[in-house]
N, C-alpha and C positions, 0 to 999 in steps of 0.2 A: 542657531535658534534654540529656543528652550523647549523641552515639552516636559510634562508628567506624565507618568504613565503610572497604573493602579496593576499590581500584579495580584490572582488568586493562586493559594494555594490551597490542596483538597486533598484530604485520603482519598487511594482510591475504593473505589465503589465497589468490589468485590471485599475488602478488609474492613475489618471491626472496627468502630470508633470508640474507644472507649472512654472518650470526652463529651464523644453527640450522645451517648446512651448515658451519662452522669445527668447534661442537661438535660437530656428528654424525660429521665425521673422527676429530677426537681421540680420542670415545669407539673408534673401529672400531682406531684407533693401539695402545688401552691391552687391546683384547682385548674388548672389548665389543660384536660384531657382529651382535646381534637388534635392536639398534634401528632401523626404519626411517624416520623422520623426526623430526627436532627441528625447534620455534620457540622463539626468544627474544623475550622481550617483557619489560612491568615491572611493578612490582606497587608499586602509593603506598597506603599505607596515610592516610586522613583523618581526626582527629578535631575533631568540628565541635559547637557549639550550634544544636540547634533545637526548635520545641516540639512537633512530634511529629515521626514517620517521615518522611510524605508530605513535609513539610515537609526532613526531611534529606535523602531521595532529590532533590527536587528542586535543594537546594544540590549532592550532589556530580552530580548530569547536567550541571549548568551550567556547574562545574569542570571535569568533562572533555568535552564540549564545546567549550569555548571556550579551553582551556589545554593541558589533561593530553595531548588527541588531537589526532595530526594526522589527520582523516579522508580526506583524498588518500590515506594511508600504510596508515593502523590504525584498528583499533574496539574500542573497551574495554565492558565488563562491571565488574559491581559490586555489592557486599553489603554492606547495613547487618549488622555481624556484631556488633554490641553496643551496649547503650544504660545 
């Protein structure tokens, strides 16, 4: 079976972003001053063969795992969003 799966990836939330805090300037620059904090992170979309769910959840955890995250840094999240 096919599915796709959407992986997040995130600093984490005790470390500085110094990409959320570029954007969160810019936006305060352009006139945009209710926002109180930005992160940037990434977003890898996967599509993968496997013959069921269980089975695809566990290919993409092992992807980001062992590839997608640096866990020193970030922690990703993820949805099988289509099969």
């Amino acid at each position: 079976m096919r599915f796709i799966a959407d992986v997040t990836v995130m600093p984490l939330e005790q470390l500085l972003d110094p990409q959320g805090k570029a954007v969160e300037m810019g936006l305060a620059q352009i006139g945009i001053k209710d926002i109180k904090a930005v992160r940037v992170g990434k977003n890898i979309r996967i599509e993968l063969e496997a013959s069921n769910t269980e089975e695809a959840e566990q290919k993409v955890r092992q992807a980001s795992e062992q590839l997608l995250c640096n866990p020193i840094t970030e922690y990703f999240t993820y949805q099988i969003v289509s099969k």
